[in-house]
C-alpha positions as a LaTeX table, in Angstrom:
\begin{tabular}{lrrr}
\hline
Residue & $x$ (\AA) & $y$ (\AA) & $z$ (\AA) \\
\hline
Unk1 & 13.54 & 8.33 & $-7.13$ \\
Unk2 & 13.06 & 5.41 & $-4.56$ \\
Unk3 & 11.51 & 1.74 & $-6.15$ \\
Unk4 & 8.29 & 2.90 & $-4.21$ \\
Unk5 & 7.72 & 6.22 & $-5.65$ \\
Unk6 & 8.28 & 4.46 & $-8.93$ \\
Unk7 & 5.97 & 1.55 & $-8.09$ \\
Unk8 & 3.34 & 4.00 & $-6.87$ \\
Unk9 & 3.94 & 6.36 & $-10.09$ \\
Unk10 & 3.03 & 3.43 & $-12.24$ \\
Unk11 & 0.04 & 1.89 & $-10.26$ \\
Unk12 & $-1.31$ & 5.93 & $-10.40$ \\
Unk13 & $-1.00$ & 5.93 & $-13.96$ \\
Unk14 & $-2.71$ & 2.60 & $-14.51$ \\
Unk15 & $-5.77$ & 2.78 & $-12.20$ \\
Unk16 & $-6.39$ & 6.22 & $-14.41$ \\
Unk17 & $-5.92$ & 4.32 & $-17.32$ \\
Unk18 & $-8.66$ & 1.90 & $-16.43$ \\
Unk19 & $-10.80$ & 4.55 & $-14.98$ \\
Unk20 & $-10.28$ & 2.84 & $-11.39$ \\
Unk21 & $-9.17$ & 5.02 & $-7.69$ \\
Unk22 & $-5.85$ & 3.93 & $-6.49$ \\
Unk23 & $-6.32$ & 4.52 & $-2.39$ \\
Unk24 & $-3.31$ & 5.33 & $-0.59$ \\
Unk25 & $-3.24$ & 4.45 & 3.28 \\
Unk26 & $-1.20$ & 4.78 & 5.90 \\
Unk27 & 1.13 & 1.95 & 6.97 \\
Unk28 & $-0.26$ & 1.45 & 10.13 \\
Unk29 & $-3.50$ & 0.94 & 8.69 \\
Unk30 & $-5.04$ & $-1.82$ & 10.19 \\
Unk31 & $-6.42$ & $-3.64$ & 6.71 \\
Unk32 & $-6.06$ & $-7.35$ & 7.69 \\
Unk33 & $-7.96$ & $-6.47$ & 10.67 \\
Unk34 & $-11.18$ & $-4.96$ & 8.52 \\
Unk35 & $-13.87$ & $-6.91$ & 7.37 \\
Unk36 & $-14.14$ & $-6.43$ & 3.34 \\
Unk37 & $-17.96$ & $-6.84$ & 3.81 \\
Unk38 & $-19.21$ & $-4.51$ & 6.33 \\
Unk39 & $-15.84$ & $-2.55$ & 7.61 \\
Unk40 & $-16.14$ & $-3.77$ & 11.25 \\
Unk41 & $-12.30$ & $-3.29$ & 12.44 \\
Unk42 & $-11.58$ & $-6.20$ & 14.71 \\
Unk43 & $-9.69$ & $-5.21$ & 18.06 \\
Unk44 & $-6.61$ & $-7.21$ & 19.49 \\
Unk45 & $-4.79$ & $-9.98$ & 17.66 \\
Unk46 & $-5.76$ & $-11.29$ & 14.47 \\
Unk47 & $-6.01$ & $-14.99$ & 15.35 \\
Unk48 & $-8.90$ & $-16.95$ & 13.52 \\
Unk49 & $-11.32$ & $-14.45$ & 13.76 \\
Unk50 & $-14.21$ & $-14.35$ & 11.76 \\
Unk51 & $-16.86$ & $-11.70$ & 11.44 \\
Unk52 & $-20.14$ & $-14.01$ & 11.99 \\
Unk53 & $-23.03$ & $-11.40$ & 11.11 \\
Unk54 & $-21.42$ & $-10.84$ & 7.91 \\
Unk55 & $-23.10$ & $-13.29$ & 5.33 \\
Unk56 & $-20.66$ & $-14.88$ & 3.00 \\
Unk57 & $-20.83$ & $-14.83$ & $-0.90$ \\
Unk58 & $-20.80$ & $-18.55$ & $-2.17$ \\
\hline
\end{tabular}
């Protein structure tokens, strides 16, 4: 078994444990490029970019 399958094995077993989804994605996936609000997935480099239509929760 590989440290990741492990680390996966035991982040499975806790999200069921807490009634929560674990969500698997690909590598590539481009998360730090998605906006957490509205899912808009910013194109190009990720330099300073902010999603302006999304209103933020203060």
């Amino acid at each position: 078994m590989t440290d990741t399958y492990k680390f996966v094995t035991i982040l499975e077993y806790k999200a069921k444990w807490y009634g929560r989804k674990l969500h698997k994605i690909d590598r590539w996936y481009p998360s730090s490029k998605t906006c957490s609000e509205c899912g808009d997935v910013m194109e190009g480099r990720k330099s300073s970019w902010i999603h302006q239509e999304t209103p933020t929760s203060v």
